[in-house]
N, C-alpha and C positions, 0 to 999 in steps of 0.2 A: 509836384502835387503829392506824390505817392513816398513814400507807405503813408497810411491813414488809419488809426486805430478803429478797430470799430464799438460801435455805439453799444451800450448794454441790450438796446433790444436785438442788434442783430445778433448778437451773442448767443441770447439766447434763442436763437432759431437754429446756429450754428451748434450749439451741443445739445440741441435737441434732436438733431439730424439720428437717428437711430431706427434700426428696426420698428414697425408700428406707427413711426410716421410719415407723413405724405406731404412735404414742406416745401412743393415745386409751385409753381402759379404757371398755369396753362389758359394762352388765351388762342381761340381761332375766329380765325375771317373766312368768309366765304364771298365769293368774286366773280360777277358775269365777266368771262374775257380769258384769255391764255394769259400767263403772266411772262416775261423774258428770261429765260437764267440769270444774263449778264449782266442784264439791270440788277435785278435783284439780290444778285450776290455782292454787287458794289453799293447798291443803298443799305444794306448788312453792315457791312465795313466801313460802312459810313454812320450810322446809328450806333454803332459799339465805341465810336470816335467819340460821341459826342456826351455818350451816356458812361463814364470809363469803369464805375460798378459793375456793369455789366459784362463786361469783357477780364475784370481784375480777376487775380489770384488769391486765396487765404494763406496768411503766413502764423506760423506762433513764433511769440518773441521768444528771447531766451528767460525773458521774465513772467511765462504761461500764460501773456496775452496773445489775442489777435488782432490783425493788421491785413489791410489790405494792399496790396503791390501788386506791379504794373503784369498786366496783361498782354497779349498779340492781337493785334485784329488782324494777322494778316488770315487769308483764307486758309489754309493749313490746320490754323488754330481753331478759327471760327467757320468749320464747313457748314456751306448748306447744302442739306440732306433734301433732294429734289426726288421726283419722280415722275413721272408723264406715262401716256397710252402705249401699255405692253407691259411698264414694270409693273410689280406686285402695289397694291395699296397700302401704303403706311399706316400703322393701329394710330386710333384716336382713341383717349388720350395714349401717350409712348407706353408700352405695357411696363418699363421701367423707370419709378422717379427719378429725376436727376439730384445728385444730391452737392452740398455746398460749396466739397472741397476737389469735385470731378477736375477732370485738365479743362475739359470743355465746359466754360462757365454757362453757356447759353447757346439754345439751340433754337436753328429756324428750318421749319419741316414745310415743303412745300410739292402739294401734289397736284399737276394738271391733266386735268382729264376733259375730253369733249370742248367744251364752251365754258367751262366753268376753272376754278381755281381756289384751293384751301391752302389757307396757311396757317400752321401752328406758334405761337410764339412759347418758348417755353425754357424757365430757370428756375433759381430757388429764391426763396421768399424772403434769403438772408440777403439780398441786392438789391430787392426796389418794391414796393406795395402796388395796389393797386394804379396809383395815380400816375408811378413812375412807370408802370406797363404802358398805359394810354400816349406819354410822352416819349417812349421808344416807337412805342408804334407808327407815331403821325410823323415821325422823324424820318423812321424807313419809308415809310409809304410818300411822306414829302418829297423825297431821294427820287426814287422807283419815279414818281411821277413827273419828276421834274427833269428826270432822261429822256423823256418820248422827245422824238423829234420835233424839231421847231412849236413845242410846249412854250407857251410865258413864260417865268421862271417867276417860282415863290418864294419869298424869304422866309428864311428861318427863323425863330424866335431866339434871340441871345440868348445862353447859357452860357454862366460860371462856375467852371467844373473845379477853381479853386473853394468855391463858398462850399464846397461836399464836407469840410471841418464842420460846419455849423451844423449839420442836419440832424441833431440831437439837441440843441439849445432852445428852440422853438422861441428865440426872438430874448432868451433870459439872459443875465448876467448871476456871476452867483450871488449876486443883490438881488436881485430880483428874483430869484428863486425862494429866498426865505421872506422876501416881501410876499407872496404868495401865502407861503404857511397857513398862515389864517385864515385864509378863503377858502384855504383847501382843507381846513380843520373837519367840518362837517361828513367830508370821506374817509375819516377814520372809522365811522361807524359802519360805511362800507368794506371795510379791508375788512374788518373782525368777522361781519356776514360771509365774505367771501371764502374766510378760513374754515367757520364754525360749520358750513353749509356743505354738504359732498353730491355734488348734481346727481344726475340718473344718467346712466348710458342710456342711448334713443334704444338697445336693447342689448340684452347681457353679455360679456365680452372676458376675454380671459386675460388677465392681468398679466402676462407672463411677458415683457418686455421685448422677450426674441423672437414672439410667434412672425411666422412669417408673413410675406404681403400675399395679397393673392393670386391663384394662379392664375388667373384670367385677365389680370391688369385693373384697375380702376371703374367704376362707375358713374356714368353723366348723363343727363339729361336735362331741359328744358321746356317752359313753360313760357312762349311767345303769345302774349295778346294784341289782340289789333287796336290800330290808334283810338276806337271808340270807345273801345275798355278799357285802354289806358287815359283815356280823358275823362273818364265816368271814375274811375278810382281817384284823378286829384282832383273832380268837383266833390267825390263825397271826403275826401280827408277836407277841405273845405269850409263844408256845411258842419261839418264837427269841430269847424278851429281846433283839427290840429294838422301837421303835417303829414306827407305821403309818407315819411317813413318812419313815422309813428304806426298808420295804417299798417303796412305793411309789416313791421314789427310784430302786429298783433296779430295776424294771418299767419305769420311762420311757427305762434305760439301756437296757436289754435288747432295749427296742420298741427304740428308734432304730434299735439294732445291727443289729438282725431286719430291721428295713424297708431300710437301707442296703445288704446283703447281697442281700437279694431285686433292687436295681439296679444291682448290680455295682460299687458307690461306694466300698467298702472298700480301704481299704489299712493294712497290717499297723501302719505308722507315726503311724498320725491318731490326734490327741487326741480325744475326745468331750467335749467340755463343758458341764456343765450350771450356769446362772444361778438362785443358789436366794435369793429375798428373805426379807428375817426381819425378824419384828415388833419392831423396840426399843421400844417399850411398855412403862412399868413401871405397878404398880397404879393408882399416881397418877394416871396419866396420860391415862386414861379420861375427863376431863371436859375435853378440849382436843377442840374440834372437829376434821370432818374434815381431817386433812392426811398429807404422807409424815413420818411417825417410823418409818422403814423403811432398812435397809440391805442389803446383799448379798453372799453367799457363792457359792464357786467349787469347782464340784469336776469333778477330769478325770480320765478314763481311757482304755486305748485296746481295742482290739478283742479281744485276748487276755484281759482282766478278766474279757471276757462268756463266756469259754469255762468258767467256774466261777461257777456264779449264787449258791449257799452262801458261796464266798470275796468276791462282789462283795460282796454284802448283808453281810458280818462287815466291810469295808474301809469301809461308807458310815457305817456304826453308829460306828466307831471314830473315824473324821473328823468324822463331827456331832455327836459326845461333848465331842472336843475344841475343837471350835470352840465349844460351848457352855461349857466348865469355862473355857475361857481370854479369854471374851470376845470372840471373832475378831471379830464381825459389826461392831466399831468400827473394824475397821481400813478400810474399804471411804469409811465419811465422815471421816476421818482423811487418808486419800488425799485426798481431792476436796479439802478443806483448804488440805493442802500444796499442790494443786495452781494453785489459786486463786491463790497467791501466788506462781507462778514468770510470764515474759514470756507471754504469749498465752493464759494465764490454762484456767480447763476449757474453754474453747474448742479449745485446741489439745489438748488432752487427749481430746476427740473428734471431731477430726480424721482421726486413723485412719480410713480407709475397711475396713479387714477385719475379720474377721469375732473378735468379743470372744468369743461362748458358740455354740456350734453349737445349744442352744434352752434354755428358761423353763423350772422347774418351781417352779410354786408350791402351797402346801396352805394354805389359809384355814379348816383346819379343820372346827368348828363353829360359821357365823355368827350362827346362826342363834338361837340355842339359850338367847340371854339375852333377846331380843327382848320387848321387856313385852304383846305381842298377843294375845290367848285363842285355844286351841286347839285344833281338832276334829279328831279322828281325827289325831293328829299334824300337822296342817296350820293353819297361821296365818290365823286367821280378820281380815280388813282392811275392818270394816264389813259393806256388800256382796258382797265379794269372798271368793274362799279360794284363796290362796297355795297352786298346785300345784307347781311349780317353780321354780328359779330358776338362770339359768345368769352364769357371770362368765367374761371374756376378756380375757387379761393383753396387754399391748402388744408390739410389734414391732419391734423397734431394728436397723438395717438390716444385713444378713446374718446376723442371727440369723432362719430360717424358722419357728418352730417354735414355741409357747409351750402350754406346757399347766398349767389351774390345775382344783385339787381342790375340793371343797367338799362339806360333809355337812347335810342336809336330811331331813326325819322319818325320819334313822337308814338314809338312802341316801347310799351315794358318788355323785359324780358328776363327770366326766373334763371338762374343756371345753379342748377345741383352736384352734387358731388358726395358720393356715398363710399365710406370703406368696402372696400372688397372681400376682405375677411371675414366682414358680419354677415353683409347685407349683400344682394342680388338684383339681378333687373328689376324680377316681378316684384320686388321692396322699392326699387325708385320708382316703376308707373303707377302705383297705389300712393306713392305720397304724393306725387307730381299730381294725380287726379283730386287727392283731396284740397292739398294747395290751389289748384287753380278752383277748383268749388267756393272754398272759400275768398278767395280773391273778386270773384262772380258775384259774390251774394254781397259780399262789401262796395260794390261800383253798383248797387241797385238790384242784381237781380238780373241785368240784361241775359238773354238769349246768347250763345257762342255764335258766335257768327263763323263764314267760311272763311276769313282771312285771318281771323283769331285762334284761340284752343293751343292745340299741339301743333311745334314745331315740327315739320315734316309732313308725311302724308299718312295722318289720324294717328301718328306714332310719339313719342317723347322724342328726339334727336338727341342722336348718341353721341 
C-alpha cells in the first residue's frame, strides 16, 4: 500500500507546520471505571493497524514531494504514556504540539485515578480530520472492549486501507472534475472575496512568524448543555426552517462580535471570518480508514450583520444552501490543486503570514451515534469503562485565535474551545464561553440554566 503521495490538502497542513501554529487535533474521554494497561496498549496497536495514516511516517521524494511510508505499531514506536494514583498528572492539553514529521506520529495519554479514567487521543491534522478521529476512536475502544473477559464480541466495520489512493477524488474522475466546472462557476466570485477581503484577528497579534508558543501550553474550555437545551436549540433551528448548524453558526458570529465589543476591538470595517470544514464523504466511503476527505468553506461578515441576529441567521441558511446545491466545498481542494502546480508550489501558498479566518467553526455532529458499543443510560458502555463525555479540539493555524468544534453526545450539545495562548488567557476563554453560551440560551428560547446544563465542571469552564 505504501508509499502514498499525499493529497494537496494535507500538504498544506504539512508546510504549514511552523512556529505560530497549533495543527495537532486533541480529542479526550473521560470514563466511570479503571481502565487495563494491557488492554489498552493492544487495542493501540490494534487501531494504528487498522488506520495506517495514523501510525505512517512523512517522507520527501527526491522530486520535493511528499509521501507517506510505512510506520511501526509496535509498542516501542507507539508508547502509551500511562499514569495512575502516585504519579504526577499529565497537562491537558500536552504543553507541547505534536508536530507532522515527530518519530512519534500519534499519541495516547492515559491517566487513571480513583474511579475514573481520561484519555487523550492526540496527532496532527496532516493524518485524519475530524471524522477520521471518531473512527480511530470506536476502533480502540471497540478493541479495549472486546478484551473484557467472556465479553460478546463485536464486529468491526470492514476497512480498505488500499482505497486511502482515493481520499482526495471525492468520487471524481478527471472527467468529471471539469464536468463540474460550471456548477462550480458561481465560486469564482467567492475566491475573489476571499482574496480582496483580509479578516480581523479575534485581537491584535504580531505578525512575526517565529514568535514563540506559549508559555503555559494551550487554552480549552467547554460549554456542556443539558439534553433540554439542546432539544430547545433544534426545535427553534426548526421553527425557523433552518438547520442546527446554521443556528449555531450564527451564535459563534454573534459571540465573537459580543466579546470583540466588550475590548473595544471593533471596527465598523472588519471582516469576521469564519473557517467552516465539511465532510466530502460519500456513502461509500465509510470503509476507507481514518484520513482528511475534508474540505472547507468561508463565510464573512462585518459588524453591522450582527446588529439583526434574524437577518444574519436568514444570510448563513441562504449561503450554506448554496454552497450545498452547487457543490462549493470542491472548490477549496481544487484550489490547492491548482496551486500545487504554480513555482513554490502550496508552499508559497501558505506563506502568507496574516491572518486567513479570524476563527474555526466546526459541527461533527453526531459521532457518536453509530458506534457498535452497548448502552446504558444513554452512555457507551467500553468493557469496564462507561463513556461519560467526550471533548474534541480543532487545530490552530497561525493567527487564527479561535476554533470552536460542536459535538452531540447522549442528546447533549457540547462547545469545545481552543484559544491561542500567545494572545489570549483563561480569563479571555471564560468571558467568551459565558457570552457564547448566553447566546446559545437565548436562541433555545430563553430557558433558565438548569443544574445539569451551563458549565462543564463544577460552575467552572473545563480545562
Amino acid at each position: 500500500m505504501f508509499p502514498i503521495p499525499l493529497t494537496p490538502f494535507e500538504e498544506s497542513f504539512l508546510v504549514d507546520d511552523r512556529s505560530g501554529s497549533e495543527l495537532d487535533v486533541l480529542a479526550r474521554c473521560r470514563f466511570a471505571g479503571r481502565a487495563d494497561r494491557t488492554r489498552m496498549e493492544a487495542a493501540f496497536r490494534h487501531a494504528l493497524r487498522r488506520h495506517p495514516l495514523l501510525g505512517a511516517q512523512v517522507r520527501r521524494t527526491r522530486w520535493g514531494r511528499y509521501e507517506w511510508v510505512s510506520g511501526s505499531v509496535d509498542a516501542e514506536v507507539a508508547p502509551l504514556e500511562w499514569s495512575t494514583d502516585g504519579d504526577p498528572q499529565p497537562e491537558f492539553p500536552p504543553a507541547q504540539p505534536i508536530k507532522a514529521r515527530d518519530g512519534i506520529p500519534t499519541r495516547l495519554i492515559v491517566d487513571v485515578r480513583d474511579d475514573h479514567t481520561i484519555l487523550v487521543l492526540h496527532f496532527h491534522h496532516t493524518r485524519a480530520d475530524g471524522r477520521g478521529t471518531f473512527q480511530f476512536l470506536e476502533d480502540l475502544l471497540l478493541h479495549y472492549a472486546n478484551s473484557e473477559p467472556a465479553m460478546e464480541q463485536i464486529e468491526f466495520q470492514r476497512l480498505e486501507p488500499n482505497r486511502l489512493i482515493e481520499r482526495n477524488r471525492f468520487g471524481l474522475s478527471a472527467v468529471g472534475w471539469l464536468r463540474k466546472l460550471p456548477k462550480l462557476a458561481v465560486g469564482l466570485r467567492g475566491i475573489r472575496q476571499f482574496v480582496a477581503r483580509q479578516p480581523a484577528t479575534l485581537v491584535a497579534v504580531s505578525m512575526d512568524v517565529n514568535s514563540p508558543s506559549a508559555p503555559d501550553g494551550r487554552i480549552v474550555g467547554c460549554v456542556d448543555l443539558s439534553a433540554e437545551e439542546s432539544s430547545a436549540l433544534r426545535d427553534a433551528a426548526k421553527r425557523q426552517s433552518v438547520s442546527l448548524n446554521d443556528l449555531l453558526t450564527r451564535d459563534n458570529f454573534l459571540a465573537i462580535h459580543d466579546w470583540r465589543v466588550e475590548r473595544g476591538a471593533v471596527r465598523d470595517e472588519d471582516w469576521m471570518r469564519l473557517m467552516i470544514p465539511i465532510n466530502m464523504r460519500r456513502a461509500e466511503d465509510h470503509s476507507i480508514p481514518a484520513a482528511n476527505i475534508v474540505s472547507t468553506v468561508y463565510l464573512d461578515r462585518q459588524p453591522a450583520d450582527c446588529d439583526s441576529p434574524d437577518e444574519l441567521l436568514r444570510s448563513i441558511h441562504e449561503e450554506m444552501t448554496l454552497i450545498k446545491d452547487r457543490e462549493l466545498g470542491l472548490i477549496f481542494p481544487l484550489t490547492l490543486r491548482f496551486a500545487r502546480m504554480l513555482p513554490g508550489g502550496i508552499a508559497r501558498l501558505t506563506a502568507n503570514q496574516h491572518c486567513v479566518a479570524t476563527a474555526v467553526f466546526t459541527n461533527t455532529m453526531r459521532p457518536l451515534d453509530h458506534w457498535r458499543l452497548p448502552r446504558e443510560g444513554g452512555l457507551l458502555r467500553v468493557g469496564n469503562l462507561l463513556l461519560e463525555h467526550l471533548d474534541v479540539y480543532a487545530p490552530l493555524r497561525r493567527n487564527t485565535l479561535l476554533t470552536c468544534a460542536v459535538l452531540t453526545y447522549n442528546d447533549r450539545l457540547r462547545i469545545c474551545a481552543r484559544m491561542d495562548g500567545r494572545y489570549l488567557n483563561p480569563t479571555d476563554r471564560d468571558r467568551f464561553l459565558v457570552i457564547l453560551h448566553k447566546r446559545l440560551i437565548a436562541s433555545a428560547g430563553g430557558l433558565e440554566i438548569s443544574g445539569a446544563g451551563g458549565w462543564a465542571g463544577e460552575g467552572r469552564p473545563r480545562r
